[in-house]
VOPAGU-2260 file (C-alpha; in pm, 1 decimal, decimal comma):
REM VOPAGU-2260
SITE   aa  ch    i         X         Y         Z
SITE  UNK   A    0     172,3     785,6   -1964,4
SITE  UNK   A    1     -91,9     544,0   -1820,4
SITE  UNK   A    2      95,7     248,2   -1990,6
SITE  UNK   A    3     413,5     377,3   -1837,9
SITE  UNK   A    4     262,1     402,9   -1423,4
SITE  UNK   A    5      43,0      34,8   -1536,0
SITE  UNK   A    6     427,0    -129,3   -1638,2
SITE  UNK   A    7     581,9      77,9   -1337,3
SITE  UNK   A    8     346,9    -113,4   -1088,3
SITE  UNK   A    9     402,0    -437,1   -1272,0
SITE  UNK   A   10     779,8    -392,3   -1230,8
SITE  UNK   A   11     793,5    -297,1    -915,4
SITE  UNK   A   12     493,2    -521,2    -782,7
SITE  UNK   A   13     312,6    -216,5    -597,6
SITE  UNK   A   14     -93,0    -142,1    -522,8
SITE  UNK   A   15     -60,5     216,5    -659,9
SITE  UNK   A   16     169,6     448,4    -866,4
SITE  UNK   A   17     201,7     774,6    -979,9
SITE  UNK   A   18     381,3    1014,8   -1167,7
SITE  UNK   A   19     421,4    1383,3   -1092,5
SITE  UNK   A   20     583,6    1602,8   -1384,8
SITE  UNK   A   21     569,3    1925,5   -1559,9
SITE  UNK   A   22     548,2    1970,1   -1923,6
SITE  UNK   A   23     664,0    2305,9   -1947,5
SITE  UNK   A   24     920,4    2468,1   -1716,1
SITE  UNK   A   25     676,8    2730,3   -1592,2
SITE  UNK   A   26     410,5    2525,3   -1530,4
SITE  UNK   A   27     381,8    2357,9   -1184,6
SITE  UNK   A   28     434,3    1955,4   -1070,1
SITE  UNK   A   29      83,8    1772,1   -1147,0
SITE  UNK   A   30      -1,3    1418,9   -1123,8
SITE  UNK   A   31      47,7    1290,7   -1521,1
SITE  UNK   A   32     -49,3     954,4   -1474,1
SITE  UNK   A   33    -130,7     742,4   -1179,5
SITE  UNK   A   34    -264,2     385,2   -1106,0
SITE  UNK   A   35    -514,0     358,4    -812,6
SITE  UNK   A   36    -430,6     666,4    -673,6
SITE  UNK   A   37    -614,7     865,2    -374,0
SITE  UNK   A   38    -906,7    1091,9    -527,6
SITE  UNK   A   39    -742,5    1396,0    -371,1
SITE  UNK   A   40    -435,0    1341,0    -539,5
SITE  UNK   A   41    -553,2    1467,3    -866,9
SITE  UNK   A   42    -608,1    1791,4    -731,2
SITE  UNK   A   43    -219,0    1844,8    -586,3
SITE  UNK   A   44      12,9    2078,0    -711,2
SITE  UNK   A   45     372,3    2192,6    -643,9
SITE  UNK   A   46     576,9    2476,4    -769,6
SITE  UNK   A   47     922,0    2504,8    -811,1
SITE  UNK   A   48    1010,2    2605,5    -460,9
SITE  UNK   A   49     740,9    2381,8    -272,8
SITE  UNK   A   50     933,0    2272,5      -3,9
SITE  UNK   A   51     905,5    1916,4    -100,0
SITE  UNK   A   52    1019,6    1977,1    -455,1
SITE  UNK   A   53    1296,9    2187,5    -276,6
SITE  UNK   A   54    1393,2    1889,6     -77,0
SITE  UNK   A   55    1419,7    1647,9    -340,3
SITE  UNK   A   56    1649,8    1885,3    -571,3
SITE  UNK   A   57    1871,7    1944,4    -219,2
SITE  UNK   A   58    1845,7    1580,8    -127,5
SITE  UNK   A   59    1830,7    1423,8    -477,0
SITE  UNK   A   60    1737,4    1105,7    -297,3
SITE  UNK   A   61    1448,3     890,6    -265,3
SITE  UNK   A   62    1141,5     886,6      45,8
SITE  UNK   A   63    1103,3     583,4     205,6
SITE  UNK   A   64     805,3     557,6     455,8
SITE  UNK   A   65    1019,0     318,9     716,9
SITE  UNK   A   66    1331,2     568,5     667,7
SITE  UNK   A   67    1173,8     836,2     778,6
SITE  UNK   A   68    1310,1     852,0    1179,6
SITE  UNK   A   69    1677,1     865,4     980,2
SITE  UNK   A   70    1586,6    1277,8     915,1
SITE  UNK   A   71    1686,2    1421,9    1176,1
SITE  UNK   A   72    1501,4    1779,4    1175,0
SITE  UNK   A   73    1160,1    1745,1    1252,0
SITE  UNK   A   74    1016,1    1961,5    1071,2
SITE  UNK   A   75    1143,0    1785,7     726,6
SITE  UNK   A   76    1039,5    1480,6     849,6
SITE  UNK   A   77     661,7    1576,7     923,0
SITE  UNK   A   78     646,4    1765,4     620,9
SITE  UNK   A   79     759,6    1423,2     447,9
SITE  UNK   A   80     547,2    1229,6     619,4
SITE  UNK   A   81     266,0    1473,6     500,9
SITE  UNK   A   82     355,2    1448,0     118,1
SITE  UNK   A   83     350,3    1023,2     194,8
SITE  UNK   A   84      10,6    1044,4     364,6
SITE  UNK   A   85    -118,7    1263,2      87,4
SITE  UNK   A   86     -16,1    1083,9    -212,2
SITE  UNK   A   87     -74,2     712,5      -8,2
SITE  UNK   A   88     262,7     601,1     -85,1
SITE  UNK   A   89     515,6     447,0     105,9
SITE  UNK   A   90     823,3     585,1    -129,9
SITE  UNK   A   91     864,7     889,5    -342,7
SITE  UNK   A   92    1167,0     854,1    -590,1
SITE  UNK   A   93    1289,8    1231,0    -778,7
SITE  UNK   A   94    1342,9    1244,7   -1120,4
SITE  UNK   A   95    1618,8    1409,0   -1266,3
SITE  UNK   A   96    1631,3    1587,2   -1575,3
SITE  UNK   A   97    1971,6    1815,0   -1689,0
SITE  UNK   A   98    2062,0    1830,5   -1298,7
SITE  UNK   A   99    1715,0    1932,0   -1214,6
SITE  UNK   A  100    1439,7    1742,0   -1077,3
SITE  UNK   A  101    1181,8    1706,8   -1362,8
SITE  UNK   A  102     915,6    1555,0   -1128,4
SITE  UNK   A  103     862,6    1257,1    -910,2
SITE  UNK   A  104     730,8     913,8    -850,9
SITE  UNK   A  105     568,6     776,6    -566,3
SITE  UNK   A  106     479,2     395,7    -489,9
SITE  UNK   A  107     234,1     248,0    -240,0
SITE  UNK   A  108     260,6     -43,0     -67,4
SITE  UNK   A  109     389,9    -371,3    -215,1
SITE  UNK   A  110     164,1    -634,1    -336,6
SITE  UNK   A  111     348,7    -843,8     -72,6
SITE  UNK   A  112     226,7    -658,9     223,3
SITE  UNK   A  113     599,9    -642,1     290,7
SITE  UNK   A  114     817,9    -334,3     398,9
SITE  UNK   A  115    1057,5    -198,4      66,7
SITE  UNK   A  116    1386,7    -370,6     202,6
SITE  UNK   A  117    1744,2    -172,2      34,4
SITE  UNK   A  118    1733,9    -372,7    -298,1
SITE  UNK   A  119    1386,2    -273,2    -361,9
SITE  UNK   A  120    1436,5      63,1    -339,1
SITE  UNK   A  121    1741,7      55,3    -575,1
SITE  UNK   A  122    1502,9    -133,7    -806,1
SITE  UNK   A  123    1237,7     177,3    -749,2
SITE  UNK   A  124    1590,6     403,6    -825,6
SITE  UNK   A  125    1665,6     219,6   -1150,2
SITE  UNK   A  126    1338,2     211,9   -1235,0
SITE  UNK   A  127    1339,0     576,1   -1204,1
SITE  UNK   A  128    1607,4     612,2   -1377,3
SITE  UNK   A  129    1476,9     514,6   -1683,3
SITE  UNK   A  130    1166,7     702,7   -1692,4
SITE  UNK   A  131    1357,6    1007,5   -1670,1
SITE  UNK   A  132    1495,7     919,1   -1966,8
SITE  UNK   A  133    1156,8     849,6   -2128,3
SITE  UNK   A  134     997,4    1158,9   -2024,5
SITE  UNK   A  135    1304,8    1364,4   -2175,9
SITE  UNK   A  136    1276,0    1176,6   -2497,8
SITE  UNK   A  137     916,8    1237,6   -2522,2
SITE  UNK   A  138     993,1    1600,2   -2414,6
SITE  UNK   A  139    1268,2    1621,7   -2755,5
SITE  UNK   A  140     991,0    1458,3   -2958,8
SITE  UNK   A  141     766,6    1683,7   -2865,8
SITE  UNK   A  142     974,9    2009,0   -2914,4
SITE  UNK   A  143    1068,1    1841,4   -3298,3
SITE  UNK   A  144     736,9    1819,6   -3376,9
SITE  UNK   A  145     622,4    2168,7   -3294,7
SITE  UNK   A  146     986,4    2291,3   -3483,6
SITE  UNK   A  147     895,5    2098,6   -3790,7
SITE  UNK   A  148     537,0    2223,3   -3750,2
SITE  UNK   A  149     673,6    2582,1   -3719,7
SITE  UNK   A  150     902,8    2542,8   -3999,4
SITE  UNK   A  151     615,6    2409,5   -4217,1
SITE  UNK   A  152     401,3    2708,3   -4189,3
């Protein structure tokens, strides 16, 4: 996963990236991989009805730092602005998996210095986008393998 985050902040020319997932469907949302994150992050998790997780599978749209005044109640945007500050990012982006979000990713500030403008952050959405679709392919490989080990022994 540290390949995908180091190609992630390549793509998307950002200071810091991570990746929050589950493996398992009971288990709660951990950092998988990240690329210069904050040492606190590490040491974050969220279950299923966290309100952040709970406002990405509502929302099912991305955070952006400089968006924030658009949320009208306040008490989404502080908490929000809370899960920004504590990651150091400027954008969290869901990731969806069978209509449910299978994690997130969050991205700090570009390499630019520059404010994400709107065809950045569809760039951060596309990006997203397709490592959903790695994460469920590694998910199916991963569930083949243990089948075929099962079926071995």
């Amino acid at each position: 996963m540290l390949r995908v985050v180091e190609g992630l902040a390549d793509a998307a020319m950002v200071s810091r990236v991570g990746l929050f997932a589950r493996v398992r469907q009971s288990e709660r949302y951990r950092l998988s991989a990240g690329l210069r994150c904050l040492p606190e992050t590490s040491e974050l998790e969220f279950r299923e009805r966290d309100p952040l997780v709970r406002w990405l599978e509502v929302r099912a749209h991305l955070v952006c730092r400089s968006h924030l005044a658009n949320t009208t109640d306040p008490d989404e945007r502080q908490m929000l602005r809370r899960a920004l500050d504590r990651f150091g990012a400027e954008v969290i982006v869901p990731l969806h998996q069978e209509g449910r979000i299978s994690g997130w990713l969050f991205f700090g500030h570009r390499l630019t210095g520059q404010p994400f403008d709107y065809s950045s952050l569809e760039g951060l959405t596309l990006l997203a986008d397709h490592v959903s679709t790695v994460l469920a392919n590694a998910r199916l490989n991963e569930e083949v393998t243990l089948q075929k080990t099962l079926a071995e022994t």
